[in-house]
C-alpha positions in Angstrom: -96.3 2.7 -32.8 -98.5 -0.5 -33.9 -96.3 -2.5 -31.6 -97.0 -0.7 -28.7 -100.7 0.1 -29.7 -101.1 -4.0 -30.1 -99.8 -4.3 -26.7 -102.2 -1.4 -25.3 -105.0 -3.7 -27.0 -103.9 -6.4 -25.5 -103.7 -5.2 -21.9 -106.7 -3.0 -22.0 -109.5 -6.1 -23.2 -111.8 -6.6 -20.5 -110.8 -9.9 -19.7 -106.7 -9.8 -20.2 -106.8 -6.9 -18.0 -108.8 -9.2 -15.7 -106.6 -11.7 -15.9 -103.8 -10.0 -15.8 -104.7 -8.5 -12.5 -105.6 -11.2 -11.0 -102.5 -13.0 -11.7 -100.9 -9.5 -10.0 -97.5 -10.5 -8.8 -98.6 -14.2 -8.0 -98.2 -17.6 -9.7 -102.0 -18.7 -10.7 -103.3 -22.2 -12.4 -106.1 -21.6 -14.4 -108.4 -22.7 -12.2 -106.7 -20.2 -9.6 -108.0 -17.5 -11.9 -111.2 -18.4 -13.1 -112.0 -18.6 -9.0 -110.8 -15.1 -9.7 -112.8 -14.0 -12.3 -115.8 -16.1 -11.6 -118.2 -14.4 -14.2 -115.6 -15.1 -17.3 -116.3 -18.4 -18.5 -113.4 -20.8 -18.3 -113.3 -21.3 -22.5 -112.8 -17.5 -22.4 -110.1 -17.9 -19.9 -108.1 -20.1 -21.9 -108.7 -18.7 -25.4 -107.0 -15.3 -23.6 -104.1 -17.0 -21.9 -103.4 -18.8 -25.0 -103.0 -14.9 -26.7 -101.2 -13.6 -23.8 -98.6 -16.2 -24.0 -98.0 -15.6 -27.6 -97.6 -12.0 -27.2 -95.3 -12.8 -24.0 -97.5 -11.0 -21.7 -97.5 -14.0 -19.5 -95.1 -17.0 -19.4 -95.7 -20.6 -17.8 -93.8 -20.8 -14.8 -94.5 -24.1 -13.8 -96.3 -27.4 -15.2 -97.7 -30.3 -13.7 -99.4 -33.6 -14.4 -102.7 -33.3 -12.1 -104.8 -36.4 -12.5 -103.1 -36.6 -16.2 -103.6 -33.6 -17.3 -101.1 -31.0 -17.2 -101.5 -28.5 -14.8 -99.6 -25.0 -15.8 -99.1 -21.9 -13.4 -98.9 -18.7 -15.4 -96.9 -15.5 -14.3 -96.9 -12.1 -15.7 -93.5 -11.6 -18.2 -93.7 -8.1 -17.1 -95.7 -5.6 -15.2 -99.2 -5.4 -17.0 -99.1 -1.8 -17.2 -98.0 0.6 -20.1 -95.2 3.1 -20.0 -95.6 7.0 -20.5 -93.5 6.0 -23.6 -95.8 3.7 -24.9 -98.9 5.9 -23.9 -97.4 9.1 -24.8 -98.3 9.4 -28.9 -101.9 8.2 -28.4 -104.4 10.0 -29.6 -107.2 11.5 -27.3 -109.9 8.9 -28.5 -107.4 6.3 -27.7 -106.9 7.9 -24.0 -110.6 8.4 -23.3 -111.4 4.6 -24.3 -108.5 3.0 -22.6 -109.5 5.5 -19.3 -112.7 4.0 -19.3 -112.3 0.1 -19.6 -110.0 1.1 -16.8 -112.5 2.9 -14.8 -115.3 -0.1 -15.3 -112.9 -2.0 -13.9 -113.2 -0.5 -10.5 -117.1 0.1 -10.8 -117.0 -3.6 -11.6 -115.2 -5.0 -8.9 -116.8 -1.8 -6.0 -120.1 -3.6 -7.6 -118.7 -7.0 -6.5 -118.2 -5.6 -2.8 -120.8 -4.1 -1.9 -122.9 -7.2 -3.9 -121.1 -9.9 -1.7 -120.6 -7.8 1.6 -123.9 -7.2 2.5 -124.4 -5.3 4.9 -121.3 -3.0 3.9 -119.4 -1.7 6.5 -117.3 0.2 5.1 -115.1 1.6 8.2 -114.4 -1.9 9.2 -113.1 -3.0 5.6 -111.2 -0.2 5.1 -112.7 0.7 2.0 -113.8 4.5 0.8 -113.4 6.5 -2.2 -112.6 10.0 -2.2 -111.5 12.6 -4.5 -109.0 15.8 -2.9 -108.2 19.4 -4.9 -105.2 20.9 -4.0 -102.7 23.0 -5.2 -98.7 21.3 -6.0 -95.7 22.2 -7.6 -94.7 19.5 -9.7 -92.0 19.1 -6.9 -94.3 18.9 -4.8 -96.7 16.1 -6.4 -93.1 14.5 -7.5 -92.1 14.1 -3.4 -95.8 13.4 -3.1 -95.9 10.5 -5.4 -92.6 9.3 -4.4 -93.5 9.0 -0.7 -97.1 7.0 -1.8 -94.8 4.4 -4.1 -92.2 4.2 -1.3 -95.5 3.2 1.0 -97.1 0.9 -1.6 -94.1 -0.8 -2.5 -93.3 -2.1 0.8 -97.1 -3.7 0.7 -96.5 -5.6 -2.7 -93.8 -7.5 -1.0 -96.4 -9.2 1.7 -97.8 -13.1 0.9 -101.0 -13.9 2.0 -101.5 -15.1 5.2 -101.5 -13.1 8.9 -104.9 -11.6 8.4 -103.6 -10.4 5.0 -106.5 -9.7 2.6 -106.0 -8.7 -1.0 -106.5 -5.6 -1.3 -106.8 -3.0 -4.0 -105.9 0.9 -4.6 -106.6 2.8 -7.4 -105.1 6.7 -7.7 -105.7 8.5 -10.2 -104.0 12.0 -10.8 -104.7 14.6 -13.1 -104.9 19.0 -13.9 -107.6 20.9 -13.3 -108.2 23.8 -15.7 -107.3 26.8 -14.0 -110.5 28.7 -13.1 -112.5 25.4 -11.8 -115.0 25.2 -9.3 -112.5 24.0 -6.8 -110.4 27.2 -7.3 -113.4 29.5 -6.2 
């Protein structure tokens, strides 16, 4: 349990996760990310790789001399997110916090859109937020969720380019108690 709580602790700090997602499924310099995570000062940025690397978290994939000083490009050693194995003996304290560095994360960077994309249109950028009820067998959410992962895989296997832009979707999934508004 301390091993995988140590991990969680590691993934779930505002700035790992940070960079962590922006290095996604891509090869990044430093310099790559920090133009990814402009607010996080580049001392930060280092001072985290450096702990990511030593918890293999990230590995360097590639290093150059750039002007003679070496240049490394850093990819995730595995997928930055944590197993239903390694969340499942958590306690609720532990759910609720991790939850919610999770969900700044997407206030932070809906914040940065609508900040940088003045005026917002919204229909033309594709970009909403929603929230659905409905009632689902856990056969049903299971076909569901299969069909969604069959649809989003075939996305994470496109490079940018072709009027590609990074893009980002967040799903979150959960029981209502029976008896809730929505059921009324």
């Amino acid at each position: 349990m301390e091993s995988v709580l140590r991990k969680i602790e590691l993934v779930i700090h505002p700035v790992r996760f940070q960079i962590l997602r922006a290095i996604g499924t891509e090869a990044l310099t430093t310099q790559e990310i920090a133009d990814r995570i402009p607010d996080t000062p580049k001392s930060s940025i280092y001072r985290h790789l450096k702990l990511l690397l030593e918890h293999n978290l990230l590995y360097v994939a590639d290093a150059r001399l750039v002007n003679g000083i070496q240049e490394k490009t850093y990819r995730l050693d595995q997928p930055a997110r944590l197993t239903a194995d390694e969340m499942k003996d958590l306690s609720v304290d532990d759910h609720i916090r991790f939850f919610t560095t999770y969900a700044l994360t997407l206030v932070q960077d809906f914040s940065e859109y609508v900040s940088k994309s003045a005026p917002i249109d919204m229909l033309a950028d594709r970009v909403g937020y929603n929230e659905v009820t409905f009632y689902a067998t856990k056969s049903e959410l299971d076909e569901f969720q299969a069909a969604l992962n069959t649809a989003v895989m075939k996305l994470l296997g496109n490079v940018p380019g072709n009027g590609r832009s990074r893009r980002k979707l967040a799903i979150v999934s959960q029981p209502l108690p029976e008896g809730s508004e929505s059921d009324k």
